[in-house]
MOPAC internal coordinates of N, CA, C and O (Angstrom, degrees):
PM7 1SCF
backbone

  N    0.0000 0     0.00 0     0.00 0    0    0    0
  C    1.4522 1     0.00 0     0.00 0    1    0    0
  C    1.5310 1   109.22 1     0.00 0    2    1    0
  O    1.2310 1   118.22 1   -24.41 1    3    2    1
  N    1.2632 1   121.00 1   155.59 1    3    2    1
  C    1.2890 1   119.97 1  -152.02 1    5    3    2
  C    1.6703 1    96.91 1  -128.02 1    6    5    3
  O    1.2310 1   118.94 1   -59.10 1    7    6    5
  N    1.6748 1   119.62 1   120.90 1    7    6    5
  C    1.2643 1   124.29 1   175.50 1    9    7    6
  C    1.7946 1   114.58 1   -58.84 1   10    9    7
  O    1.2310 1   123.89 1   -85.82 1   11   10    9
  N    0.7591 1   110.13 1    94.18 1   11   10    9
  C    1.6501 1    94.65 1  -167.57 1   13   11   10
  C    1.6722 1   114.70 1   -76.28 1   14   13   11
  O    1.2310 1   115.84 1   159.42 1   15   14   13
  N    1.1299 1   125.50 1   -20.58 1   15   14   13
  C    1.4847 1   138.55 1   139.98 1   17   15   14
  C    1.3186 1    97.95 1   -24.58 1   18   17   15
  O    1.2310 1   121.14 1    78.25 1   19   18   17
  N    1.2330 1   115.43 1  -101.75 1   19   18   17
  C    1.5194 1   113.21 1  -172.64 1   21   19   18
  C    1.6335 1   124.83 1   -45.24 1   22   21   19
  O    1.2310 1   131.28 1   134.62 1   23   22   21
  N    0.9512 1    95.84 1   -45.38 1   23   22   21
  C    1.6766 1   107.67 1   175.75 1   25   23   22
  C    2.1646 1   107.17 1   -60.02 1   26   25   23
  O    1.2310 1   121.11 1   149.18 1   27   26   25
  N    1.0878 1   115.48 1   -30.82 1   27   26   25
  C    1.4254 1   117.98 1   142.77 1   29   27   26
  C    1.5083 1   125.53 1   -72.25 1   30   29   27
  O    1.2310 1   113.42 1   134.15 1   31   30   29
  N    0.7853 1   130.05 1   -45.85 1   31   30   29
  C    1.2215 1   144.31 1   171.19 1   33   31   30
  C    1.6498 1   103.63 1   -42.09 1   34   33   31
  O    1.2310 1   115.70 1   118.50 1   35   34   33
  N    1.8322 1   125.78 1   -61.50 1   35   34   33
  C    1.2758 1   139.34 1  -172.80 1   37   35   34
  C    1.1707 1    81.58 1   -64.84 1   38   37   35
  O    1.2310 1   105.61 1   100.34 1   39   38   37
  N    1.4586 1   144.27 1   -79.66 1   39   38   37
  C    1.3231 1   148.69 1  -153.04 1   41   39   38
  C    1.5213 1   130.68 1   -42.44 1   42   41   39
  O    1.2310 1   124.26 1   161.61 1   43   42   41
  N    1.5189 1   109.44 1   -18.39 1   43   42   41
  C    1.4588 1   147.42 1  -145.12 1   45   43   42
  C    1.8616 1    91.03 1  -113.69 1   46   45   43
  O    1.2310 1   122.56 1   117.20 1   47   46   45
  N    1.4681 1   112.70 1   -62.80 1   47   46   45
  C    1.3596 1   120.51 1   164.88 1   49   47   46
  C    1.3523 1   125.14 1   -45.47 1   50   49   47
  O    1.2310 1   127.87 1   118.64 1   51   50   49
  N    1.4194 1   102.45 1   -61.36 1   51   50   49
  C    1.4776 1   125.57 1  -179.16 1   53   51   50
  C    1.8592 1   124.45 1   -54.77 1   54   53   51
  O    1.2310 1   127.16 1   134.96 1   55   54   53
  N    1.9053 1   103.82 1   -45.04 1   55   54   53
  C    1.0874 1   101.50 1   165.00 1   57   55   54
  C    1.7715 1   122.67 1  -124.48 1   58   57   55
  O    1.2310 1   130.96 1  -144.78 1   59   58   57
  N    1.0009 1    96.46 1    35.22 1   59   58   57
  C    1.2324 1   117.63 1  -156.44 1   61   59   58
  C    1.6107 1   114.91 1    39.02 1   62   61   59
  O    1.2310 1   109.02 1    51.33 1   63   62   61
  N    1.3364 1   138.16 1  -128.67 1   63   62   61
  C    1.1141 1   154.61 1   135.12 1   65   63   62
  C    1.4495 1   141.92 1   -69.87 1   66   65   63
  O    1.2310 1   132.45 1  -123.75 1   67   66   65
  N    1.4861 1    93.55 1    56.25 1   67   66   65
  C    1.3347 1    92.20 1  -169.34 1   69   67   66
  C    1.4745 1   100.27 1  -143.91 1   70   69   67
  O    1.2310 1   118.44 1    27.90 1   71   70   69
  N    1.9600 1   120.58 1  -152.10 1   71   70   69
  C    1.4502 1    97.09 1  -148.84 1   73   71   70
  C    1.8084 1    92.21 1   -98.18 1   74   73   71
  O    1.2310 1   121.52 1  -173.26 1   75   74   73
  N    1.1978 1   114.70 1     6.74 1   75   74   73
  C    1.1012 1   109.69 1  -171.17 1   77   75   74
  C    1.8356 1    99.38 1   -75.00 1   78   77   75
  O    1.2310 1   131.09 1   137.20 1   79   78   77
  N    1.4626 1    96.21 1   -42.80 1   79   78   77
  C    1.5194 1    76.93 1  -172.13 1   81   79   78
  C    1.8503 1   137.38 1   -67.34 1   82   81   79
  O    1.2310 1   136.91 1   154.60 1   83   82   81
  N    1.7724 1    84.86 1   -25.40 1   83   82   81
  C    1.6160 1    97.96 1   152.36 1   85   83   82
  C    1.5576 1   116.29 1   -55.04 1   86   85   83
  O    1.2310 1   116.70 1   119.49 1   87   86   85
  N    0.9647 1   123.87 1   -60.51 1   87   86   85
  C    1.6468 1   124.82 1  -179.60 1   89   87   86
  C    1.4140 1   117.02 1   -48.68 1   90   89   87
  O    1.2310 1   113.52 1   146.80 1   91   90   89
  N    1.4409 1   129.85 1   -33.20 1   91   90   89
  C    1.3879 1   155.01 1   118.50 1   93   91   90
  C    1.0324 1   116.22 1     4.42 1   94   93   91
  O    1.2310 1   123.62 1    94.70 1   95   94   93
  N    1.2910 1   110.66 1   -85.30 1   95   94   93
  C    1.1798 1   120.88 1  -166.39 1   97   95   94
  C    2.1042 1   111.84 1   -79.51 1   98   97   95
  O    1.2310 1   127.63 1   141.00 1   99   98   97
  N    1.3468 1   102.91 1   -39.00 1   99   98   97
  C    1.7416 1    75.37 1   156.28 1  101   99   98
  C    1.1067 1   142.81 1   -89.48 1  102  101   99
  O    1.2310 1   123.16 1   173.93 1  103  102  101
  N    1.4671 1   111.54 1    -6.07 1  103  102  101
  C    1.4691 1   116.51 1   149.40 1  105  103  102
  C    1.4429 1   105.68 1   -32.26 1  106  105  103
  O    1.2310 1   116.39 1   113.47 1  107  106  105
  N    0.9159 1   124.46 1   -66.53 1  107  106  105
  C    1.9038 1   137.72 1  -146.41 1  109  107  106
  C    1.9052 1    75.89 1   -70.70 1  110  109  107
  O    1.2310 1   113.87 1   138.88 1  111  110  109
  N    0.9647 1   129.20 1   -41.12 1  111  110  109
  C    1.4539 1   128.63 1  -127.98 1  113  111  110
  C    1.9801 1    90.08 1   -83.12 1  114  113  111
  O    1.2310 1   134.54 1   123.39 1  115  114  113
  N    1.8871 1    89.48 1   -56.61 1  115  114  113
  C    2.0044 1   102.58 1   154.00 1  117  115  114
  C    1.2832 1   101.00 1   -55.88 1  118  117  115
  O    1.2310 1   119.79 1    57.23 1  119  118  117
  N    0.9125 1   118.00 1  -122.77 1  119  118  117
  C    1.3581 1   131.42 1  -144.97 1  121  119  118
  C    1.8531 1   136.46 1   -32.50 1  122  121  119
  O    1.2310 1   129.88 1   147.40 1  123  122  121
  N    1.4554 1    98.55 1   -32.60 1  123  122  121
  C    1.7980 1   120.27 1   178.80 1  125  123  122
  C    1.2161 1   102.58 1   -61.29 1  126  125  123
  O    1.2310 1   110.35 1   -62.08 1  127  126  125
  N    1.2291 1   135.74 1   117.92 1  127  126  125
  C    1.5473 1   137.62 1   167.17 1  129  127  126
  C    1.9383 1   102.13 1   -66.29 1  130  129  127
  O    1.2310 1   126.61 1   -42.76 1  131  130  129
  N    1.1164 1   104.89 1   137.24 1  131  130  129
  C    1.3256 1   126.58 1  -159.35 1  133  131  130
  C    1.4086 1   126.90 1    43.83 1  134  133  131
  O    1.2310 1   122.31 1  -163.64 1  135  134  133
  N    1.1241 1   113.19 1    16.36 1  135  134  133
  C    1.5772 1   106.97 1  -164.09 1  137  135  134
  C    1.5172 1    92.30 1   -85.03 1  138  137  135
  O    1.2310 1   112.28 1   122.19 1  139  138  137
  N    1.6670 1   132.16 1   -57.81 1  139  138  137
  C    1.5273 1   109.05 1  -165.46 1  141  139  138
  C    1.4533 1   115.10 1   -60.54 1  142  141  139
  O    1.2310 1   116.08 1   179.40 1  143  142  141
  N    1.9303 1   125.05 1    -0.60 1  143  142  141
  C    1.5355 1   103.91 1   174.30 1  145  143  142
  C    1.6219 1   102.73 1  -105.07 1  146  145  143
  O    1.2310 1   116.85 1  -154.09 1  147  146  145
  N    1.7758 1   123.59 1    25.91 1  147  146  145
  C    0.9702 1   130.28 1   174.60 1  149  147  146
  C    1.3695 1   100.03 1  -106.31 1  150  149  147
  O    1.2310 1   110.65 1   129.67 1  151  150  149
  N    1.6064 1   135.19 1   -50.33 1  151  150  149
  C    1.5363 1   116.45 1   176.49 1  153  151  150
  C    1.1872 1   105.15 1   -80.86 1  154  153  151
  O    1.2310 1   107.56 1  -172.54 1  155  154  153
  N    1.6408 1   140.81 1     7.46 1  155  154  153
  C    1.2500 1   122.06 1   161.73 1  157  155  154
  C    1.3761 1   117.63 1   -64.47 1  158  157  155
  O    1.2310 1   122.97 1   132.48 1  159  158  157
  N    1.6022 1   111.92 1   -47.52 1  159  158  157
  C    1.3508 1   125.50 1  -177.93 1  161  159  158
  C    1.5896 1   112.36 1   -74.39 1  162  161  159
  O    1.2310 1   116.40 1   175.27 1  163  162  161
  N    1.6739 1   124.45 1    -4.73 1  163  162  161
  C    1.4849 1   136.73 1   150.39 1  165  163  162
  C    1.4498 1   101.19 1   -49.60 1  166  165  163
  O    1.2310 1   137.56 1   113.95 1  167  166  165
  N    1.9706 1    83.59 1   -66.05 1  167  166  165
  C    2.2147 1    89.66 1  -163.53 1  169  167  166
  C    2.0586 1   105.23 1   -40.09 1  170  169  167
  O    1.2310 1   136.90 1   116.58 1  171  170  169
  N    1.3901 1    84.88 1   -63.42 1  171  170  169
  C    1.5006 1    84.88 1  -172.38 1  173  171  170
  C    1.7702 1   121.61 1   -32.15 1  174  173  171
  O    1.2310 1   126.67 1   128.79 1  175  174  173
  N    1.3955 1   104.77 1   -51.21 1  175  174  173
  C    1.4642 1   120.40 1  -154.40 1  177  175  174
  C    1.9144 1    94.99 1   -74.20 1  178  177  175
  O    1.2310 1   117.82 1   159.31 1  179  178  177
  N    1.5064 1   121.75 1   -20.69 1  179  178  177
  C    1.4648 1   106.72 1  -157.21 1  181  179  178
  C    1.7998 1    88.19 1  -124.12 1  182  181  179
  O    1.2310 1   114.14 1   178.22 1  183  182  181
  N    1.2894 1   128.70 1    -1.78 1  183  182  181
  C    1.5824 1   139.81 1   172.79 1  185  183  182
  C    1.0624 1   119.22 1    93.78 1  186  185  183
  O    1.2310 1   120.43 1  -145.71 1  187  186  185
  N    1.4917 1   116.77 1    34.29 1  187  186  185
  C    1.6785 1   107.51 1  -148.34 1  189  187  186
  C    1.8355 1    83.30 1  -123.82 1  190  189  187
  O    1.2310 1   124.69 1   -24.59 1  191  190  189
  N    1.1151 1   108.61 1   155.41 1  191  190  189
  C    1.6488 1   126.07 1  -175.68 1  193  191  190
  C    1.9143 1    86.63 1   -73.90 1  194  193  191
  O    1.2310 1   135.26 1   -40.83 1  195  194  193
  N    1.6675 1    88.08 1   139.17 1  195  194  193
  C    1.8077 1    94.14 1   161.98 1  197  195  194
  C    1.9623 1   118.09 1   -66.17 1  198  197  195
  O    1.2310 1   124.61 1   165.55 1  199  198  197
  N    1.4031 1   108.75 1   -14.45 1  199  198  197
  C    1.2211 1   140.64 1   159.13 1  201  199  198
  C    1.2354 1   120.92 1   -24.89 1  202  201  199
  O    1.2310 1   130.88 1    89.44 1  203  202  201
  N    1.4082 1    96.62 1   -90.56 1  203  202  201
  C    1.4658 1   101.90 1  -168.30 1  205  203  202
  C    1.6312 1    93.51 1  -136.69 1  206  205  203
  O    1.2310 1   127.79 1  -148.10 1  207  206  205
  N    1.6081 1   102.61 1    31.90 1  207  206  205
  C    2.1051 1    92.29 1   173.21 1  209  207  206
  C    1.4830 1   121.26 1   -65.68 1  210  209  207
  O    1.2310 1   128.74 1   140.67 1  211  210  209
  N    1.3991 1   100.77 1   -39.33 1  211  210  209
  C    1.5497 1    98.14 1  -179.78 1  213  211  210
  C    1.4297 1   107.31 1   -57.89 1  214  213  211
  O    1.2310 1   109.22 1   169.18 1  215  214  213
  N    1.2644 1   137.80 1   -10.82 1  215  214  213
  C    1.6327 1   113.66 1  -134.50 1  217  215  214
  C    1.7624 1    73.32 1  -117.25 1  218  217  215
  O    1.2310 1   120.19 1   143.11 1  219  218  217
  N    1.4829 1   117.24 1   -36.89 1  219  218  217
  C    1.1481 1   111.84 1  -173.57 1  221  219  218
  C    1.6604 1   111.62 1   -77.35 1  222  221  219
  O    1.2310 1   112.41 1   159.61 1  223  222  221
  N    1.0041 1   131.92 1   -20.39 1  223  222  221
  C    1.2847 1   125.47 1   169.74 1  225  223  222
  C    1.6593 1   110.49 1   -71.92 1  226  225  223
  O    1.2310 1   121.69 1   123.15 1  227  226  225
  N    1.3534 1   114.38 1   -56.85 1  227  226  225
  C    1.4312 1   108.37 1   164.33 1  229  227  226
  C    1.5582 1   112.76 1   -35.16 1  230  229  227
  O    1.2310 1   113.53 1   122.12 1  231  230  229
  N    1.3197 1   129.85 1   -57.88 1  231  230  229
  C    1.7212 1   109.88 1   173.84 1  233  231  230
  C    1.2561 1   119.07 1   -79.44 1  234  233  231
  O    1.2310 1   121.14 1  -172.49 1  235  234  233
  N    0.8499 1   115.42 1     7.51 1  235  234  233
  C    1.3983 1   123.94 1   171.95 1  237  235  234
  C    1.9955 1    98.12 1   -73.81 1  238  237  235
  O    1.2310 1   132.95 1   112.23 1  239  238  237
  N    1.5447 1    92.58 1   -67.77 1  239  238  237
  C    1.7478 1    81.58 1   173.89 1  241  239  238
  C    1.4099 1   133.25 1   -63.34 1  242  241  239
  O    1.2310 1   122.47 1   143.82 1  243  242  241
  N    1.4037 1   112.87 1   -36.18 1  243  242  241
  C    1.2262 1   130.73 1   153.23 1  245  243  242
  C    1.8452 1   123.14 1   -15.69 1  246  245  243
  O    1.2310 1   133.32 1   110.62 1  247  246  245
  N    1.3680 1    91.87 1   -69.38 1  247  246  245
  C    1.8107 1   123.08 1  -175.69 1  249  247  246
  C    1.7346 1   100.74 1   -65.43 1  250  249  247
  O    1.2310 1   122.15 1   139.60 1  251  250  249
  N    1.7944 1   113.48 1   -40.40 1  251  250  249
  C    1.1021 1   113.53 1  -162.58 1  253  251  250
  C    2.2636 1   107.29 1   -81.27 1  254  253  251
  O    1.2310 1   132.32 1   161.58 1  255  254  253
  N    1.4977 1    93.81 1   -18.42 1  255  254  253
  C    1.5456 1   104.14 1  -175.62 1  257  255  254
  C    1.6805 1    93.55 1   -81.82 1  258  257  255
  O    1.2310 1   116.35 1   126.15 1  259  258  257
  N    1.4077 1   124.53 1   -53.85 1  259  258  257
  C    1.3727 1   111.11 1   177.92 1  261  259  258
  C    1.2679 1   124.55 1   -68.68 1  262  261  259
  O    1.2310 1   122.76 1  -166.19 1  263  262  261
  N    1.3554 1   112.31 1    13.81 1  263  262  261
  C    1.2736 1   125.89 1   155.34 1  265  263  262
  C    1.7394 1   130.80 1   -60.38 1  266  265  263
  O    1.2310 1   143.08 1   125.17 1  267  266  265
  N    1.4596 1    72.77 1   -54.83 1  267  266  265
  C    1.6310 1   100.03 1  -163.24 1  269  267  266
  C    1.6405 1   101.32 1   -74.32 1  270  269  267
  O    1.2310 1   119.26 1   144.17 1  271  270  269
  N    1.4599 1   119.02 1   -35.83 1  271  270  269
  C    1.4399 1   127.56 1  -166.80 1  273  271  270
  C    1.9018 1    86.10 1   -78.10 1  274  273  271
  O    1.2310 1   116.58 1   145.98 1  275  274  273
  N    0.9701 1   124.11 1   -34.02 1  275  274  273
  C    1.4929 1   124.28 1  -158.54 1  277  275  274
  C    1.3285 1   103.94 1   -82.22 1  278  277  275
  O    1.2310 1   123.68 1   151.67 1  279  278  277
  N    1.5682 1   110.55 1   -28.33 1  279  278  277
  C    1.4418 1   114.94 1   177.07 1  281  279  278
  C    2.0025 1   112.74 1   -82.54 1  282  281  279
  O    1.2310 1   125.80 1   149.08 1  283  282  281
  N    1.3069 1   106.45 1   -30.92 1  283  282  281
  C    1.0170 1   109.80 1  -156.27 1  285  283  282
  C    1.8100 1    86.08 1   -81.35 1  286  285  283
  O    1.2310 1   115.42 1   123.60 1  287  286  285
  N    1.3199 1   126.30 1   -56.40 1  287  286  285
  C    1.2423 1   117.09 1  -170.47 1  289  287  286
  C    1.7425 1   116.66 1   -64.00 1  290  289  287
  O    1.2310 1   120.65 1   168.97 1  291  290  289
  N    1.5577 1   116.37 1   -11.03 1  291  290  289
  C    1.5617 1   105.92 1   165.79 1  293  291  290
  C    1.6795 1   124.68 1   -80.52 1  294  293  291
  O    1.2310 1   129.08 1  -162.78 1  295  294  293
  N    1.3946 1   100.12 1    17.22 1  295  294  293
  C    1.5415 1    93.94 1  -158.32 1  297  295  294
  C    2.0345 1    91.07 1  -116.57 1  298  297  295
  O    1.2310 1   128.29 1   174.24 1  299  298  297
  N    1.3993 1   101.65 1    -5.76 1  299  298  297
  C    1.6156 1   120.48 1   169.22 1  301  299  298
  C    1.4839 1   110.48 1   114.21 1  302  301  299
  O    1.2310 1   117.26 1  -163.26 1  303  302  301
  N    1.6154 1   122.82 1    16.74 1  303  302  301
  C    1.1442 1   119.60 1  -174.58 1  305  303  302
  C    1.3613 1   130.35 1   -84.97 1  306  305  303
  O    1.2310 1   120.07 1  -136.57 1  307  306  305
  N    0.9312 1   117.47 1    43.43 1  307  306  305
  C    1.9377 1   138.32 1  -169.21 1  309  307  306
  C    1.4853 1    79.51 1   -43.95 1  310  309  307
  O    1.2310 1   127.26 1   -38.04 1  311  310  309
  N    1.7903 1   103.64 1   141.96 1  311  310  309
  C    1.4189 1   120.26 1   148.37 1  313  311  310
  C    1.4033 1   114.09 1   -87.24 1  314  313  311
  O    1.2310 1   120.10 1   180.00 1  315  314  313

């Protein structure tokens, strides 16, 4: 069974944010034998539409890293 969290997560690294990793990722979505009734049962389990879950978890991490850079540079930490 396939973590699909992580498996976004690698995908996120790999192509960063861009359209490749969408294109990516439904490749996997065609082609992977069981995988789209494995992130369906993701969507379900974490509330996210089979729709647009992947795309929202990706900004989800996204939102949560410009977090961290936003926090880290108010506290005086210039790179």
């Amino acid at each position: 069974m396939n973590d699909i969290s992580d498996i976004l997560r690698e995908l996120l690294d790999r192509y960063s944010n861009t359209p490749e990793l969408d294109q990516e990722f439904e490749r996997m979505r065609r082609e992977e034998e069981g995988f789209e009734e494995e992130y369906a049962i993701w969507c379900e389990d974490n509330g996210y539409s089979v729709k647009d879950g992947y795309r929202d978890f990706i900004n989800e991490i996204i939102e949560s890293q410009d977090s961290y850079w936003d926090s880290y540079h108010e506290f005086g930490n210039n790179i």
